[in-house]
C-alpha positions as CSV (number, residue, x, y, z in Angstrom):
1,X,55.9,62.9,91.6
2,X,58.2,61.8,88.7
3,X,60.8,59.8,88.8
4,X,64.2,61.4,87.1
5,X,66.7,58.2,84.8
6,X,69.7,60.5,86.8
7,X,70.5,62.3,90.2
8,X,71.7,66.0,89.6
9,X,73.0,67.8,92.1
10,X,72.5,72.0,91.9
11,X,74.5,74.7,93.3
12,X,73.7,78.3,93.1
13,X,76.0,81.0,92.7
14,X,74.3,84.5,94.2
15,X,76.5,87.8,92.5
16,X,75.5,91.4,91.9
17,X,73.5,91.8,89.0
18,X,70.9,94.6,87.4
19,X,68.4,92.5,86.2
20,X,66.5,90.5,89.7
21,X,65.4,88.2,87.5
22,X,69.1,86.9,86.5
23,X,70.5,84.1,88.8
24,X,72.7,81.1,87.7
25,X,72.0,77.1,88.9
26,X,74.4,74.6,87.9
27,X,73.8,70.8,87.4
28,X,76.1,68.6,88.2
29,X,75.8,64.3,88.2
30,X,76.7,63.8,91.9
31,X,79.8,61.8,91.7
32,X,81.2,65.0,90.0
33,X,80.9,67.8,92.2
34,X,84.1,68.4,92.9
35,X,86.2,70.8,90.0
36,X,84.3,69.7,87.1
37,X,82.3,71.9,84.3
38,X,78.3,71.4,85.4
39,X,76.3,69.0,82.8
40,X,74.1,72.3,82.7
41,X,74.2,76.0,83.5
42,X,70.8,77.6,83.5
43,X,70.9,81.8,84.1
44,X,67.5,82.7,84.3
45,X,63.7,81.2,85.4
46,X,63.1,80.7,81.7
47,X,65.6,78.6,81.0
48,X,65.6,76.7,84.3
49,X,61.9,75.7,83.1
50,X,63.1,74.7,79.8
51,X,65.5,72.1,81.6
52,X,63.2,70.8,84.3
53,X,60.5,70.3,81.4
54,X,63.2,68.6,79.2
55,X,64.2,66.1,82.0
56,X,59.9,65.6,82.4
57,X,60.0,64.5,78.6
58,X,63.8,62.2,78.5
């Protein structure tokens, strides 16, 4: 296991959509979870890879 430099909190948001492979998680820094824009909105597996494997490389 690797240790991330910053706690992220993620929330999913679960809506109607044509494509199953769609789906939105939002990051958020944990002291900010209430009203504020996400540090990063990923919509699909592709890009939620991308992310996870950016934070592996920070």
């Amino acid at each position: 296991m690797q240790i991330v430099k910053q706690e992220l909190i993620f929330s999913t948001v679960v809506s109607e959509s044509t494509d199953v492979n769609d789906f939105i998680v939002e990051f958020m820094r944990p002291e900010e979870t209430t009203g504020l824009s996400p540090i990063k909105v990923t919509r699909n597996f592709d890009e939620l890879l991308q992310f996870l494997d950016d934070l592996e490389d920070a």
